[in-house]
C-alpha positions in Angstrom: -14.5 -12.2 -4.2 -12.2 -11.3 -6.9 -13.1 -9.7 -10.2 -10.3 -8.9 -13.6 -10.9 -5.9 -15.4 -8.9 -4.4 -18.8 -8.3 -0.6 -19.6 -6.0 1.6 -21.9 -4.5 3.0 -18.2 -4.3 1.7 -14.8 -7.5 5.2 -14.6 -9.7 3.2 -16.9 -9.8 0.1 -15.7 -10.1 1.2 -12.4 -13.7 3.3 -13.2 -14.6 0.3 -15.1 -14.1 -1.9 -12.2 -16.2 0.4 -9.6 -18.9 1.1 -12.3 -19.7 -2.0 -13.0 -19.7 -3.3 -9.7 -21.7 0.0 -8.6 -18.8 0.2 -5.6 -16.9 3.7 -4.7 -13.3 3.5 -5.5 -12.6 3.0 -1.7 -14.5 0.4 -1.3 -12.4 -2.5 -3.2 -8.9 -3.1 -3.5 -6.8 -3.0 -6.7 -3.9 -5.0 -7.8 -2.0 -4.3 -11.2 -1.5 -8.1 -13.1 -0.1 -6.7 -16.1 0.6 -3.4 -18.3 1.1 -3.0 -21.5 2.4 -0.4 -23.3 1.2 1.8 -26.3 2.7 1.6 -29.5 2.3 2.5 -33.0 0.2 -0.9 -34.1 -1.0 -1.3 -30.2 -3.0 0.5 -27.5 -2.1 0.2 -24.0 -3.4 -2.4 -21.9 -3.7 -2.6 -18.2 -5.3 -5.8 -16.3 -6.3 -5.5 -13.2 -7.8 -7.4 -10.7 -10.0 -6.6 -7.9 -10.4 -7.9 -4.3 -13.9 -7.3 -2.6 -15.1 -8.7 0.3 -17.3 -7.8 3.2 -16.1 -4.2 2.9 -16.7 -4.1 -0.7 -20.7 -3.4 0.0 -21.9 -0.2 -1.7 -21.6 2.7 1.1 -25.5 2.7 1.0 -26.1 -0.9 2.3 -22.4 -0.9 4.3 -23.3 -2.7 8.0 -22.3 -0.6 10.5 -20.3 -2.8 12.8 -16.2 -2.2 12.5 -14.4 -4.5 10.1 -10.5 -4.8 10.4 -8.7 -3.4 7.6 -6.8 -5.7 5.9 -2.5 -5.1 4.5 -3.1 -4.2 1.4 -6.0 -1.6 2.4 -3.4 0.3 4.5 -0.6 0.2 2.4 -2.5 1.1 -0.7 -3.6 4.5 1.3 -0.1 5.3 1.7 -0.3 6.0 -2.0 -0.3 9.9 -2.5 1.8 11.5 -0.5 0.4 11.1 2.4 3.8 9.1 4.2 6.2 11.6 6.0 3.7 14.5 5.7 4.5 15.7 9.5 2.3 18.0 11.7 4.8 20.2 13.0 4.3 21.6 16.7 1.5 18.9 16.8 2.7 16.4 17.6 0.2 15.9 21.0 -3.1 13.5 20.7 -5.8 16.6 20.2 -8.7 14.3 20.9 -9.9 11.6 22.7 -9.2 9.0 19.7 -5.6 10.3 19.2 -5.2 9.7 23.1 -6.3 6.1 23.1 -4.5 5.4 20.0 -1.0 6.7 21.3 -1.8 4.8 24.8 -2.6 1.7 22.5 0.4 1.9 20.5 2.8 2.6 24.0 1.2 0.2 25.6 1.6 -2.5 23.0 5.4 -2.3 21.9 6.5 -1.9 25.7 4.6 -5.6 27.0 6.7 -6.3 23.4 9.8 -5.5 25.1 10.9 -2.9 23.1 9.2 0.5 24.3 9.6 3.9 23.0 8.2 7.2 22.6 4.8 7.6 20.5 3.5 11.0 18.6 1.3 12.2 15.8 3.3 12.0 12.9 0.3 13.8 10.4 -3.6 14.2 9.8 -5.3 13.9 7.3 -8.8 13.3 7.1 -9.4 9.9 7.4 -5.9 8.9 7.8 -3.7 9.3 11.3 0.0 8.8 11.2 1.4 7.7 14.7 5.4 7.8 14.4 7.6 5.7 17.4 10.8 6.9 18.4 12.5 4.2 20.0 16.2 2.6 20.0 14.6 -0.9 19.2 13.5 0.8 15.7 15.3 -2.2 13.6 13.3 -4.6 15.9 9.9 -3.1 15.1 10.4 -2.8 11.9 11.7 -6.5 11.0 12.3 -7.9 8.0 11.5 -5.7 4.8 8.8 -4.3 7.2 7.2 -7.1 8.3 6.4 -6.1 11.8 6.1 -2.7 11.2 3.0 -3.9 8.9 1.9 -6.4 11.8 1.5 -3.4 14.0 0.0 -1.0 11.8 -2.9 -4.2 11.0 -3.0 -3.7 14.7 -3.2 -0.5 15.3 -6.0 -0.4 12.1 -8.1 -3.3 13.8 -8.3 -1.1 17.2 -9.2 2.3 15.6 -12.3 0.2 14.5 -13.1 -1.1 18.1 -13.3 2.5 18.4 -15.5 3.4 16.2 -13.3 4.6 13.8 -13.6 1.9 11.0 -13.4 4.7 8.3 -10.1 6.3 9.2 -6.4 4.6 8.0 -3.5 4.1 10.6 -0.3 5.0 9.2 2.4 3.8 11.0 6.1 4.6 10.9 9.2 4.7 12.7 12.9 6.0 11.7 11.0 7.4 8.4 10.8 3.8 7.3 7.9 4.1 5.2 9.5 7.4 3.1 13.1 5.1 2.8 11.3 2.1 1.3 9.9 3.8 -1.2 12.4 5.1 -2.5 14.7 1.8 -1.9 12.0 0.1 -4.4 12.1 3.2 -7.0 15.9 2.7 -7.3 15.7 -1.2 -7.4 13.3 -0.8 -10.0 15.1 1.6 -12.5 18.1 -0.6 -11.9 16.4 -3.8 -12.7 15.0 -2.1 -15.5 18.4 -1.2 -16.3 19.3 -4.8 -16.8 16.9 -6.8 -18.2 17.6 -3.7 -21.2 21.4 -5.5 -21.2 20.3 -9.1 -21.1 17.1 -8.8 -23.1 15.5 -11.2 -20.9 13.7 -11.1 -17.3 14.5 -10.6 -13.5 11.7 -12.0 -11.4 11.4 -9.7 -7.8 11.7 -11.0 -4.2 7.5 -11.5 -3.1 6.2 -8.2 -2.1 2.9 -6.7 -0.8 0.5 -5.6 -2.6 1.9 -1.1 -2.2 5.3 -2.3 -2.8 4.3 -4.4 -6.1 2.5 -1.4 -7.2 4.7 1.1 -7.0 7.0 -1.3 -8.9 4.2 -1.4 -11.3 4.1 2.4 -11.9 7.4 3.0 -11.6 8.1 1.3 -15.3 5.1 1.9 -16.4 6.3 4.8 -18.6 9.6 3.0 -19.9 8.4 1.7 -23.0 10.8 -1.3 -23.9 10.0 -2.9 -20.3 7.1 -4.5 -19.0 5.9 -5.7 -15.7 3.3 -8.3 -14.6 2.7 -9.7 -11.3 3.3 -13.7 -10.4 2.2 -16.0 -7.6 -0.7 -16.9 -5.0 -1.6 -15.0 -2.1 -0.7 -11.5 -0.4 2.8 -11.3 -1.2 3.6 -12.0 -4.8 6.5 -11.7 -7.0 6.9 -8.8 -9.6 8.4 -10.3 -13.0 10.6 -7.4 -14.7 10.9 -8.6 -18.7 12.3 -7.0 -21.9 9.4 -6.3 -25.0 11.7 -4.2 -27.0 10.1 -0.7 -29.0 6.8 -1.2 -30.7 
């Protein structure tokens, strides 16, 4: 099911989304339509809208069988500072989960064909980061990530056959995940950058739903550019457009 909600920031509409659906913040997913920003005549607007499905039960009444977590679950929990965050002189499974996820991942990119060394990249709680070191890195990670994503959905989907629906798999290889990002932040300041010069609008290559969000908050604070979010589906198309100063 899919829900819209308004705020002055990305914060309020956000709270006003899980409050009036009575669901934890963790429990929905979040995509940024449109932003707006303040000016002397006009408050800030931010649209949202909200995805909730099975998993978007209140934690009291959640069933207790394993659901697969979706793309834009994962990537979403990359947000934070949580990518590239390294546990140094750990990189060994230290329990029986980490174990089976590292034999998982080894096992499933060598019947690929393109095999590789597998490690703990970081810990968090709730959140592993499994890191591949292999020479057939370009392979795995395909196509603006595209197969890197595959696998992580993978990867996310076992942990729950585990019994570890609650904990995020980050996976990354060749520090792909820290390289993207900032990839996007530069495309986005330079598109910015443009649209400025032409007055007019660049509309994005389709993106998932981290990627159009960090779009999204990347501009959010340049106040004669505006973003807003076109298209059906998972990956959608950020339009970059000139307002001019309010």
């Amino acid at each position: 099911m899919e829900f819209e909600f308004e705020g002055r920031t990305e914060k309020e509409a956000i709270d006003r989304a899980a409050g009036e659906l009575g669901l934890e913040k963790d429990d929905f997913d979040v995509e940024i339509l449109e932003t707006h920003k303040s000016g002397l005549f006009k408050k800030g607007l931010v649209r949202i809208r909200v995805h909730v499905g099975d998993f978007g039960t209140p934690s009291k009444s959640r069933p207790s069988s394993p659901r697969a977590k979706n793309d834009s679950d994962m990537e979403r929990d990359n947000i934070g500072n949580t990518i590239g965050k390294a546990v140094f002189g750990e990189p060994l499974p230290q329990n029986e989960f980490e174990e089976k996820m590292i034999e998982f991942t080894s096992g499933l990119i060598e019947r690929m064909g393109y095999p590789g060394k597998v490690s703990i990249l970081f810990r968090e709680k709730q959140k592993l980061g499994i890191k591949i070191d292999s020479s057939h890195s370009s392979i795995l990670i395909g196509k603006k990530g595209k197969n890197l994503d595959a696998l992580q959905l993978l990867l996310n989907i076992y942990a729950g056959r585990l019994g570890k629906e609650d904990v995020r798999v980050i996976l990354d290889t060749e520090n792909y995940r820290i390289r993207r990002e900032e990839s996007l932040v530069r495309l986005a300041y330079n598109v910015a950058e443009k649209v400025r010069e032409s007055r007019g609008s660049v509309l994005l290559e389709p993106m998932n739903p981290f990627d159009r969000w960090l779009i999204h908050t990347t501009l959010n604070d340049i106040g004669d550019v505006e973003t807003k979010s076109e298209g059906d589906g998972l990956y959608k198309q950020v339009r970059v457009f000139y307002r001019g100063l309010k």
